[in-house]
C-alpha positions in Angstrom: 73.1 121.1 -51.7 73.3 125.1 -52.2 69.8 126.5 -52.3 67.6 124.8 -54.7 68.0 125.6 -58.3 69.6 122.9 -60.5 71.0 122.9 -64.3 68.7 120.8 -66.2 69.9 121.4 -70.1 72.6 123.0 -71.9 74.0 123.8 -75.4 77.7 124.4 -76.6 78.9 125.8 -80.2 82.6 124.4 -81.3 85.0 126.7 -80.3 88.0 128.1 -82.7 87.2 131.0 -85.4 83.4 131.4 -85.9 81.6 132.2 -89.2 78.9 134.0 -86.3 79.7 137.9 -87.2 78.6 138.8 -83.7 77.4 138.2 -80.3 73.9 138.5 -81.3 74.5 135.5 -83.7 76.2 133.7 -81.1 73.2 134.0 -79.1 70.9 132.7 -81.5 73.6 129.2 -82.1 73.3 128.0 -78.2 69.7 129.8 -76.8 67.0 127.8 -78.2 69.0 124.7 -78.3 69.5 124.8 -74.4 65.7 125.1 -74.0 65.3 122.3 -76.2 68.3 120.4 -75.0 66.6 120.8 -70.9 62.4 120.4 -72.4 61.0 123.8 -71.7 59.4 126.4 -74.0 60.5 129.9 -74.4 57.5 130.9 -72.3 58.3 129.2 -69.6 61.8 132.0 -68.6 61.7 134.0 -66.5 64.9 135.9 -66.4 67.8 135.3 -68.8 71.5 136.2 -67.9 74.4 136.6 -70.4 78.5 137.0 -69.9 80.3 139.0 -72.6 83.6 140.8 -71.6 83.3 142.5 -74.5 85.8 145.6 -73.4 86.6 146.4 -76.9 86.4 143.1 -79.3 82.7 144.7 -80.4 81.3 148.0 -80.8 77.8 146.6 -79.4 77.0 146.8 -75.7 74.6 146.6 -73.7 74.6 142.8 -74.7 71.4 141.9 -72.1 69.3 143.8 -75.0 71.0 141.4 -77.6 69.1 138.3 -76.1 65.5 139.4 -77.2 66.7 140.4 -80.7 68.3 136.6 -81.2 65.0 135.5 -79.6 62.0 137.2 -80.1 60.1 134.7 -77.9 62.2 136.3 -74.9 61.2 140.0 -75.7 60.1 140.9 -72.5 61.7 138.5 -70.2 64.0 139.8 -67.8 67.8 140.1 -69.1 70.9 141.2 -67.4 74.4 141.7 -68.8 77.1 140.2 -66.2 81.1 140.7 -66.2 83.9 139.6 -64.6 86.2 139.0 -66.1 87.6 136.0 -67.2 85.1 134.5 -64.7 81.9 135.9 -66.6 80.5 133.0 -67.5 80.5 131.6 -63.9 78.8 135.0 -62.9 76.1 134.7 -65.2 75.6 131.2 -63.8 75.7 132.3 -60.1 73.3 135.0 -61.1 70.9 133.0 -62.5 71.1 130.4 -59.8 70.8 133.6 -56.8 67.6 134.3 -59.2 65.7 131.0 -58.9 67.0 130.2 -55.3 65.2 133.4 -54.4 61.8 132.2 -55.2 61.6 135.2 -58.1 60.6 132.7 -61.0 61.5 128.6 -62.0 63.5 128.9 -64.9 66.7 130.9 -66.0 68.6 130.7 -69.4 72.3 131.6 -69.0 74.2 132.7 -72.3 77.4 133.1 -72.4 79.8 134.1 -75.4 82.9 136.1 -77.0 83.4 137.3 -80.3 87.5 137.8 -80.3 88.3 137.2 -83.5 86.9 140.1 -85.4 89.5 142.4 -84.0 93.0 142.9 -85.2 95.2 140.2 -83.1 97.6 143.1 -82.2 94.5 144.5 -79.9 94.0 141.4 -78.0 96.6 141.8 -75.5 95.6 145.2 -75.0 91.6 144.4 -74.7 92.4 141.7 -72.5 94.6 143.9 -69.9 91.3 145.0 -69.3 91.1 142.3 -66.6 94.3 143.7 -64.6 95.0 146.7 -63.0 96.2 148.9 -65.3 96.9 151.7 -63.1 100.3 149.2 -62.6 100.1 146.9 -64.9 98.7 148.3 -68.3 101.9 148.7 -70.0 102.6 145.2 -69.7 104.0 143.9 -73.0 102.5 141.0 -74.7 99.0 141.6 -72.6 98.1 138.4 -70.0 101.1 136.3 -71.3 103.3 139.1 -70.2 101.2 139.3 -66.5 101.7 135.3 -66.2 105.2 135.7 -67.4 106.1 137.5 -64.3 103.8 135.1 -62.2 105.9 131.9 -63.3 109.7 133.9 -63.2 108.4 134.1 -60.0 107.1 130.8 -59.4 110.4 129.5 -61.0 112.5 132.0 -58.4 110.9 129.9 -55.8 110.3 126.5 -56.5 112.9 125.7 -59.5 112.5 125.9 -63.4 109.1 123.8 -64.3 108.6 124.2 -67.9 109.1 120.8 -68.3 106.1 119.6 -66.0 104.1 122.6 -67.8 104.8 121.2 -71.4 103.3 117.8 -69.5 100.0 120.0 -68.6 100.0 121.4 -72.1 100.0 117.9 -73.4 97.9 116.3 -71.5 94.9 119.0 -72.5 95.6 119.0 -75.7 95.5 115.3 -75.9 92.4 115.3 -73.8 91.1 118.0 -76.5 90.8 115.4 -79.2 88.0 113.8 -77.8 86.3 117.1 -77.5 84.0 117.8 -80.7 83.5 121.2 -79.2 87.5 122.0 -78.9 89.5 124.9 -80.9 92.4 122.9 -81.3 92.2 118.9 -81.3 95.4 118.3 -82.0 98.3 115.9 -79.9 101.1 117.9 -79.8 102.8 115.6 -77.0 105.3 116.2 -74.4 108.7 116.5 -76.8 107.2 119.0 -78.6 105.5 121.8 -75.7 108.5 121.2 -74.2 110.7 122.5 -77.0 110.5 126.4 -77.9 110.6 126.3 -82.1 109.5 128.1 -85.3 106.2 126.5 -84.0 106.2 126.8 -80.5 107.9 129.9 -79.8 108.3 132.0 -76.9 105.6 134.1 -76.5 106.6 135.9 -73.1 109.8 134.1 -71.8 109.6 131.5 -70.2 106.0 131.0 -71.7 105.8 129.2 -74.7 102.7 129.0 -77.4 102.0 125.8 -76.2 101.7 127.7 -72.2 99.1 129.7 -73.3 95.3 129.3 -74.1 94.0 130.4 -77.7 91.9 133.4 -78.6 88.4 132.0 -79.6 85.3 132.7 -80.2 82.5 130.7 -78.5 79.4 130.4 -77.1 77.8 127.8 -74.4 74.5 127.8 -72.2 72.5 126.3 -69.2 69.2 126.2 -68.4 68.5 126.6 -64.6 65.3 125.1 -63.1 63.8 125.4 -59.1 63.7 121.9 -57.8 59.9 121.9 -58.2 60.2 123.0 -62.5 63.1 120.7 -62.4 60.5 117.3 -61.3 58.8 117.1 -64.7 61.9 117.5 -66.8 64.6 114.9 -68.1 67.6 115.8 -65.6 69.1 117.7 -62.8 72.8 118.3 -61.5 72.8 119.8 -58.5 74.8 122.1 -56.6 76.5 120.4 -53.8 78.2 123.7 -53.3 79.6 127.1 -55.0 81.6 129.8 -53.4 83.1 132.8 -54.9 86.5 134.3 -53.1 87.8 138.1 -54.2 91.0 138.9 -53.8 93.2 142.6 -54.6 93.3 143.2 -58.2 96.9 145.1 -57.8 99.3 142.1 -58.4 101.8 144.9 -56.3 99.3 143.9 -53.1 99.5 139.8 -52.8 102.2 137.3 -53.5 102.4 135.9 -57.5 102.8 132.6 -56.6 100.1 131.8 -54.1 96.3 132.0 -55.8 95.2 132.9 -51.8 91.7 133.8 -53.3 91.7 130.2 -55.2 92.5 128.5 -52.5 90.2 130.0 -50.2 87.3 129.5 -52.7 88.0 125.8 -52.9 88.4 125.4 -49.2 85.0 127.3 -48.8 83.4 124.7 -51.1 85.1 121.5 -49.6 83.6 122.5 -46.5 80.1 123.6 -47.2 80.1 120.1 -50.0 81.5 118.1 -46.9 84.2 116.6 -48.8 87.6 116.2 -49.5 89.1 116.7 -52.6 90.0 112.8 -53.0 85.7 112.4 -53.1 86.1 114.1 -56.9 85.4 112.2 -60.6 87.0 115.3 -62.2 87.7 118.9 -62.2 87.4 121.7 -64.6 90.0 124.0 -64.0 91.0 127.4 -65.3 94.3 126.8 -67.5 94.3 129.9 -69.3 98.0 129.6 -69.1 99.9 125.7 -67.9 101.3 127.8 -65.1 97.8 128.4 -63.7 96.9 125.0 -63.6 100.2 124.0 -62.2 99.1 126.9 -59.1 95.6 125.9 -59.3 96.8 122.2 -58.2 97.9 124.1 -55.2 95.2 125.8 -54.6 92.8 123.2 -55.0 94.7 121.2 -52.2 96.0 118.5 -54.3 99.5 119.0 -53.5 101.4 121.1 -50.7 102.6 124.9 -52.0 105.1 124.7 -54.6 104.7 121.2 -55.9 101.7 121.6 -58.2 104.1 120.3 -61.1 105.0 117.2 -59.0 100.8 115.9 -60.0 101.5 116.8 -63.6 104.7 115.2 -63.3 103.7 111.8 -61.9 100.5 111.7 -64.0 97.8 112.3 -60.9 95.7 114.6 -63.3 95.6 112.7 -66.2 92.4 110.7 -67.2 93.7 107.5 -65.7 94.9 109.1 -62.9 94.0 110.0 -59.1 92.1 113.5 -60.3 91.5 114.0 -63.8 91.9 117.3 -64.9 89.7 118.9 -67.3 88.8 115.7 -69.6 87.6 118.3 -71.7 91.0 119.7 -72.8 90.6 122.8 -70.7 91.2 126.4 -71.9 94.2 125.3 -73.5 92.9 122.7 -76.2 89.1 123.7 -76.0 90.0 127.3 -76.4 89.0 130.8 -74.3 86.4 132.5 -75.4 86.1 135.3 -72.3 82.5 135.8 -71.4 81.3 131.8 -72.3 84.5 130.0 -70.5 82.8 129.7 -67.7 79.2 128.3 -68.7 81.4 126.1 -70.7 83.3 124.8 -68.0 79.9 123.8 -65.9 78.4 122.5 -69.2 81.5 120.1 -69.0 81.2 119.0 -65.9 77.6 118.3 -66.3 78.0 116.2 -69.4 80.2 113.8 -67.1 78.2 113.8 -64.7 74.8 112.8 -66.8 77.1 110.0 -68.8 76.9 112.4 -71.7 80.1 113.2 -72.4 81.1 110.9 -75.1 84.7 109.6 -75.8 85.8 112.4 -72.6 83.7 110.4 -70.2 85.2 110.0 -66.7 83.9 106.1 -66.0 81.8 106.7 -62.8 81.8 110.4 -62.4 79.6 111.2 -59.6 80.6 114.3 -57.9 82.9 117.0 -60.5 84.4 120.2 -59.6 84.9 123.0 -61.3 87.2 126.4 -60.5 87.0 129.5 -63.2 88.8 132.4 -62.2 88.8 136.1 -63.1 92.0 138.0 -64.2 95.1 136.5 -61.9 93.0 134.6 -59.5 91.3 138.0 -58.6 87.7 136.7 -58.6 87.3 132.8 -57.6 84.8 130.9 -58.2 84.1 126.7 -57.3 81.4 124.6 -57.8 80.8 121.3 -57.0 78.1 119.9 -59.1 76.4 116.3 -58.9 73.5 114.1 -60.5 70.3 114.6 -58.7 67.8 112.9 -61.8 
């Protein structure tokens, strides 16, 4: 196991369009009910992380000073605002978990949360290009889709046209969505229909379809981290049996599309340190803000050789009854993407499997789950692999 600290409670709001007005309120819905959720006080934090990307869906920053005003009780604990990207979440986490691993206090609460929806859906694209380089790639039209676009022509250049083992990712999340209470959209579309560009799945940046791209959400989940001596006289653990983070360039112009290197050297990092292969996984949690990233990620994760991530979609390997599940939970694509809480949400997930708390999702006999969030186009890469220690 990595260092010492282990997740010991957490707390998840549905997912979708929130009544929550902002982040503050957001903060309020998943703080107190992680505390209560993992059997400490208030009192008893130390520090307190929290992942917003914020980068124009709210006027409010400095979002670290946003935790004591949704709880008073936390006025003059420690906070700190953390970013990355589409990997914020997992940040916040590896903050909090660098925090308690270096003997500086027992417990850490980790928030993370996105309010998207209260901006005009014209300046989502835009907000979101925050997470590329823009110096390149800023006048990309229709925002990520258009920057994932490129990434699967290219893909497509390569390897063949896969839409059709995409639509069979998109599916498959969105079927595993329905037995997620906490997911945006729990709705079966099936293969037929993500595979068919319509009125209602239409091309959004050719050859990506609605139904290849995650939803704009708002959201917001949280852990509670505990040192291994806090964690003794509480109700659970999940342990770390590793994490590793992997940078890569941000400059798409500087690194090949198609090959996630950063992803791929994260997971082998985490393999090696955990002592496992990936065929020793229950599950993983994977990052499918678009299908075409999951069918990469497949790649990266080892699971198939280099251009035939669609064949494990294709020949059912990832779905629930098959050699890997991936994400049980319905992944970005069902459960939705709100930025700065994907990634707490992701390792809530994956600890709910792991405890036998994952309701009708439940992997029978999860004892060892994965999890890979990544920042922008596999710029920032970050694995854990997480197991049951109480």
């Amino acid at each position: 196991m990595t260092g010492s600290a282990v997740i010991v409670g957490w707390a998840h709001t549905p997912f979708g369009k929130s009544e929550a007005p902002d982040i503050e309120t957001l903060i309020g819905e998943v703080g107190q009910s992680a505390l209560t959720h993992a059997g400490v006080e208030a009192s008893d934090v130390d520090f307190a992380t929290i992942g917003v990307l914020n980068s124009g869906f709210s006027n409010q920053g400095f979002e670290a000073g946003l935790i004591g005003k949704a709880m008073p009780e936390l006025r003059h604990t420690p906070a700190l605002h953390v970013e990355n990207a589409c990997a914020t979440g997992s940040a916040a986490l590896y903050a909090a978990l660098d925090f308690v691993n270096a003997g500086r206090g027992d417990i850490a609460l980790v928030i993370g949360a996105e309010k998207m929806t209260g901006v005009p859906m014209g300046d989502v694209g835009d907000i979101l290009l925050s997470a590329c380089y823009r110096a390149e790639e800023g006048d990309t039209p229709n925002g990520f889709a258009g920057i994932f676009a490129q990434i699967t022509q290219s893909y497509f250049q390569k390897y063949g046209d896969h839409s059709a083992e995409m639509a069979m990712i998109a599916a498959k999340n969105h079927a595993n969505g329905m037995n997620n209470p906490f997911a945006h959209m729990r709705r079966d579309f099936g293969v037929k229909f993500c595979n068919t560009v319509s009125d209602k799945n239409p091309l959004v940046a050719p050859p990506l379809r609605r139904t290849d791209c995650s939803l704009v959400s708002d959201g917001a989940a949280a852990l509670v981290v505990a040192s291994a001596e806090a964690a003794q006289n509480l109700p659970r653990a999940i342990g770390f049996r590793a994490r590793a983070q992997v940078n890569d360039f941000l400059p798409l112009s500087m690194r090949d599309l198609t090959a996630f290197e950063g992803a791929h050297r994260a997971w082998a990092t985490a393999k090696e340190q955990a002592n496992i292969s990936l065929d020793d996984l229950s599950l993983v949690e994977t990052h499918d803000c678009f299908t075409t990233a999951e069918m990469i990620e497949y790649e990266a994760m080892g699971l198939t050789p280099v251009g035939q991530g669609w064949r494990a979609a294709a020949e059912g390997w990832t779905s629930m009854q098959g050699r890997l599940p991936v994400n049980p939970s319905g992944g970005l694509k069902s459960k939705g993407h709100p930025i700065g809480a994907t990634g707490v949400s992701q390792h809530v997930m994956a600890a709910m499997q792991l405890t036998g708390e994952a309701g009708a999702m439940l992997v029978n006999g999860a004892n060892l789950a994965g999890v890979f969030n990544m920042g922008g186009a596999a710029v920032t890469n970050y694995v854990s692999i997480m197991e049951r220690l109480k």
